[in-house]
Structure formats: structure tokens, C-alpha cells
N, C-alpha and C positions, 0 to 999 in steps of 0.2 A: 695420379697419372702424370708422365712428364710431357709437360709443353711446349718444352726448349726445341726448336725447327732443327732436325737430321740433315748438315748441306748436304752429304753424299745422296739422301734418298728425294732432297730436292731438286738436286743437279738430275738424280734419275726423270724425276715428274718434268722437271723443264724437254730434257731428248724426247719423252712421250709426249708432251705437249705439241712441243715443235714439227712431230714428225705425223702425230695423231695415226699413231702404227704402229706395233708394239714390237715388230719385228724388226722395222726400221730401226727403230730406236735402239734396242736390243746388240743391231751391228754397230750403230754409232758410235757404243757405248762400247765393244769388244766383249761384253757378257750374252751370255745365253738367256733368251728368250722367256722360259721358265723363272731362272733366278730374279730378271726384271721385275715380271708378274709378280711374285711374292714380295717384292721390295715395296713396287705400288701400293699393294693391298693392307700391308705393316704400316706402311704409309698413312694409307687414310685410317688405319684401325687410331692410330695416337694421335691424329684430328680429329678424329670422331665424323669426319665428311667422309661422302662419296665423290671422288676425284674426276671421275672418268665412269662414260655409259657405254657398253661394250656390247651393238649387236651384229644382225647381219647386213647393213649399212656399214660398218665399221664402227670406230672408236670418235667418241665427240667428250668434250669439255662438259662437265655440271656447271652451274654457276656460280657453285664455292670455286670448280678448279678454275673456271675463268678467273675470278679475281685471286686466285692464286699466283695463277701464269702471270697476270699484268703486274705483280710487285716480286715474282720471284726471281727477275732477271739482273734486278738492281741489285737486290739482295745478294746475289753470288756475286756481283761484282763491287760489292763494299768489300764483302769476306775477301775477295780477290785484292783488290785494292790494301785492303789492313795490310794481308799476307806479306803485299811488294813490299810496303814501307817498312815492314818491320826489317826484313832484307838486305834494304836500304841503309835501315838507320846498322844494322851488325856490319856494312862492310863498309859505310864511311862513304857514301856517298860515290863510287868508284866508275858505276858507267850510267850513260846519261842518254834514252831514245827519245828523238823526236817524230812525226806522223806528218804526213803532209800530203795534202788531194793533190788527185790528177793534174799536171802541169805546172804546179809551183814546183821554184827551184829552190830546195833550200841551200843551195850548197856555199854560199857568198858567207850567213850566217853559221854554217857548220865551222868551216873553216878558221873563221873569226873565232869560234870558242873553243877550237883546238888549239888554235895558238895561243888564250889568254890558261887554260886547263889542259897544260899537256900528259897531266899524269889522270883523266878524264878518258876510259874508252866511251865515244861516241857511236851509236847506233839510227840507223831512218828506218820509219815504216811507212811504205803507201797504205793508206789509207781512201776508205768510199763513203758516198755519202749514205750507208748504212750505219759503217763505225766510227766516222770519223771523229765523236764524240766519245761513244763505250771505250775508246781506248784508253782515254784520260784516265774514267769510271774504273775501268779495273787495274788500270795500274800498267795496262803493254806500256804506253807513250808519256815518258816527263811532260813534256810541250808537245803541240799538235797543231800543225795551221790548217784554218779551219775554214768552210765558205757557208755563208749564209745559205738557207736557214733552216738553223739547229737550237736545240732546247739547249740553252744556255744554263739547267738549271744546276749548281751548284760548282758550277763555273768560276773563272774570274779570266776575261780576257783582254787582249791589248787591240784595238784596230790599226794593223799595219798601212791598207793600202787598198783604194777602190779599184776596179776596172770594167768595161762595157761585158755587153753580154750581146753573141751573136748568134744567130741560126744557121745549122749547116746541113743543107739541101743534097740530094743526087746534082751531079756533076752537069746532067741534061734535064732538071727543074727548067722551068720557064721563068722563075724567078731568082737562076742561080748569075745571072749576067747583071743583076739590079745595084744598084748603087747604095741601099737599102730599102725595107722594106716597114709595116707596121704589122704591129701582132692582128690586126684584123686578115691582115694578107694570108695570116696560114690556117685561118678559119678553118678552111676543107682539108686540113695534115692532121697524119699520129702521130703526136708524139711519144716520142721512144724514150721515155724516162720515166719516170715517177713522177707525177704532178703538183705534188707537194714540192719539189725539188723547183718548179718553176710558179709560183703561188700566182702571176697575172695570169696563166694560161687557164684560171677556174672556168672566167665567162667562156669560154673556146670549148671546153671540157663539155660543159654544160650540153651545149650545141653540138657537139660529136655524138653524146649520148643519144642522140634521136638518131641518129644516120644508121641502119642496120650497117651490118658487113665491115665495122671499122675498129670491131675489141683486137688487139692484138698484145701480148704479153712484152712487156718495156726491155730492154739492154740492161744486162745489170751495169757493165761497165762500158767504159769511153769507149776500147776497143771494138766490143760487141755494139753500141751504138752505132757508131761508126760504119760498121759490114752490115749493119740495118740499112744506113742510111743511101749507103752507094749501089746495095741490090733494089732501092726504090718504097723501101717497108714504111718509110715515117722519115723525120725530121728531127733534133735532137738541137736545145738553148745550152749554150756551151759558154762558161768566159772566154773570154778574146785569147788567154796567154793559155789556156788548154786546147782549142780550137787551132793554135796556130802550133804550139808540142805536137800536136797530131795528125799535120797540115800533110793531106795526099790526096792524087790528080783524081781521083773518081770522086770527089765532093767539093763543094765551094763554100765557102763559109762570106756571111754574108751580114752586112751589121740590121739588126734592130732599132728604128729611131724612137718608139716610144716603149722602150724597157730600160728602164733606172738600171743604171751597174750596180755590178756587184759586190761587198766586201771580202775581203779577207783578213783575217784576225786573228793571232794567237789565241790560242788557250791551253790551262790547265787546271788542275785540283784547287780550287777556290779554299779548301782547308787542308793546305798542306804548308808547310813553312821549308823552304829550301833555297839555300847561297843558289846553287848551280840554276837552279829557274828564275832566281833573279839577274844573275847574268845574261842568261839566254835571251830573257827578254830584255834588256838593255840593250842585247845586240841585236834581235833581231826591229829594233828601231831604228838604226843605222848600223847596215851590217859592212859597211865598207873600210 
């Protein structure tokens, strides 16, 4: 029996996984529903697992396909990742993208490595704090500036620069006129983000969880945070130079005096060997 992992029929298992829908997945995919089904079930026939339980509840994970799922996402993004470099290495190193969260500028450091690589086409991605590492992983992004905290794992990066971290309240908050405040002061707020994303807010976390009436689903991004924030839904920990990118009159941003700032950092492929990323990072250590 062949053992060697099918990527196309794991890429299939990954959309079912993600979407735990077969039709979802199906369109995701731009194949028909039927062909799917047969894909999965070939699928588990040459693992020998049962992948997925399929009733009138819907569709759920077995617990070979759970630990499928948790290593299958890396996995297409090493293949992905191979893919680029090989890419890479057939055209000579010729263009070069960098990734960068909400409110960093890169453009001081762009500019500097167009002028030292002019025969270099330069590319940006925004980037979230969902990707802002998988981009590395598969290969979208050379370089990637990055904000704490992210699984660094297989990493190598530069710390460029700290900065505060602030809360940004509705506009008529009672505590939007404050000169600052403490993270015990938004005890009684939702926050609108991921909580992992602000790791002090755990003990707060904690303490919300007993409050009925207060789950409400997070902002994926600043924008959406943001129109959370000013219709009165929650409160969103923001660094100071993305709070002020997106500084408008129906919210106030307001400093935190006991929340440590926060880094920002280069990063990229920790096993990749490249002039052009070594540049980049040279420059972006003084990009002036």
C-alpha cells in the first residue's frame, strides 16, 4: 500500500476540515460535491483511518482526523514554501515581498532597498494577526514585520523597536477623557479581539466569563474593531502607531499605565539562505 500523503487530497481534507461541510468545502474548492466525497473516502481508504463522522448533526472530526488537521496545515505550507524557493532559486532572486501589520510603515525601509536593488521588483502584503507568520511558512512574504505574540517557531528574527500599547474606547466612554487608565479599569469591557492577542487581559477574561450577556464574537480586523468600538460593542488594546493610523472622532484612544509595550520585529525563514534578506534586514535596522 502507498503511504506517501496525496497534497491535493490533503488540501481537499484541510477545506472539509475547515469548513466541517462538505458542500462548503465543495464550493471553496470550485469542484462538485460528489467528486469531493469520493476524494475523502480514497482518502481515508490509503490511511486506513476514518477521517470524518457524517450524520444528522452534520459532519465532525474523528480523532485520527483531528490530529490530522493540526499537522496538515504546516505540512502544505512547507510544500508551498519548497515550491516558492525552488522559484526563487530558477529566476535569480528577482522580486522580493515584504508583510507588515496594521499601522507599520514600511515604506522608509522599502525605498532604501530599491535604491541599493534596482533591478529587484519589490512587493507589500498586509498582513493579521492570524497570518502574519503562515506567510513566512508558505512562502507569500521574504521578510515580514511582525508584533508580538507569535510562535516564533522555525523563525529567525531582528527586534526592531518597542512601542506602548493603548485602549480605544467609544468616543462618550466615561473613561475616554482620562489621562490614563489600568487594565483593572476595563474589568467590566469586551474585548473585541482575540485574547490571546492581548495575553494580560487572561485575569479580566476570567472574570467576564461569569457575567452572563457578555460572549460577543471578536473584530477580525482593526477596521471592523474599530466600528465595534464606536457603535459602543467593546474596547479593543491597540499599539499606539496603529491606534493613531486609525485615529477618528467617534473613538478616543487612551494610554494603559500598567501594560508593558509592545515589540515589533522582523522576521523570516530561519532555514533559508538569501543576499536579498540579508540586505533587508540590515536596512530595516536603520532604514534611513
Amino acid at each position: 500500500m502507498n503511504t506517501d500523503l496525496d497534497l491535493r487530497k490533503l488540501r481537499y481534507f484541510v477545506a472539509v476540515a475547515d469548513e466541517l461541510n462538505f458542500g462548503r468545502a465543495a464550493e471553496a474548492l470550485m469542484i462538485a460535491q460528489p467528486v469531493l466525497s469520493r476524494q475523502i473516502r480514497a482518502f481515508e481508504a490509503e490511511l486506513g483511518v476514518q477521517l470524518f463522522v457524517r450524520d444528522t448533526r452534520g459532519t465532525e472530526l474523528t480523532e485520527p482526523g483531528r490530529l490530522l488537521y493540526q499537522e496538515a496545515k504546516s505540512l502544505l505550507a512547507s510544500a508551498s514554501a519548497v515550491r516558492r524557493r525552488v522559484a526563487i532559486a530558477a529566476r535569480g532572486e528577482t522580486e522580493f515581498t515584504v508583510g507588515f501589520m496594521p499601522g507599520l510603515m514600511v515604506t522608509s525601509a522599502v525605498r532604501a532597498f530599491q535604491r541599493t536593488h534596482p533591478d529587484v521588483t519589490i512587493q507589500v502584503m498586509r498582513t493579521s494577526w492570524d497570518d502574519q507568520v503562515r506567510v513566512l511558512h508558505d512562502g507569500r512574504a521574504d521578510v515580514s514585520y511582525l508584533r508580538r505574540p507569535f510562535d516564533g517557531a522555525g523563525l529567525a528574527t531582528e527586534l526592531l523597536f518597542s512601542e506602548p500599547r493603548v485602549v480605544v474606547l467609544p468616543a462618550d466612554h466615561e473613561l475616554a477623557t482620562a489621562s490614563s487608565v489600568l487594565m483593572a479599569d476595563l474589568a467590566g469591557e469586551h474585548l473585541l479581539q482575540d485574547p490571546a492577542a492581548v495575553p494580560e487581559w487572561e485575569a479580566i477574561a476570567i472574570e467576564m466569563r461569569r457575567r452572563p450577556g457578555r460572549v460577543r464574537p471578536p473584530g477580525r480586523t482593526v477596521e471592523e474593531k474599530l466600528e465595534l468600538v464606536a457603535v459602543g460593542n467593546g474596547i479593543a488594546i491597540l499599539p499606539l502607531s496603529t491606534a493613531h493610523f486609525y485615529r477618528r472622532d467617534d473613538v478616543a484612544v487612551v494610554s494603559v499605565s500598567d501594560l508593558p509595550p509592545t515589540d515589533v520585529l522582523l522576521g523570516w525563514d530561519g532555514g533559508r539562505r538569501s543576499a536579498l534578506i540579508d540586505a533587508f534586514v540590515a536596512i530595516a535596522r536603520d532604514p534611513k
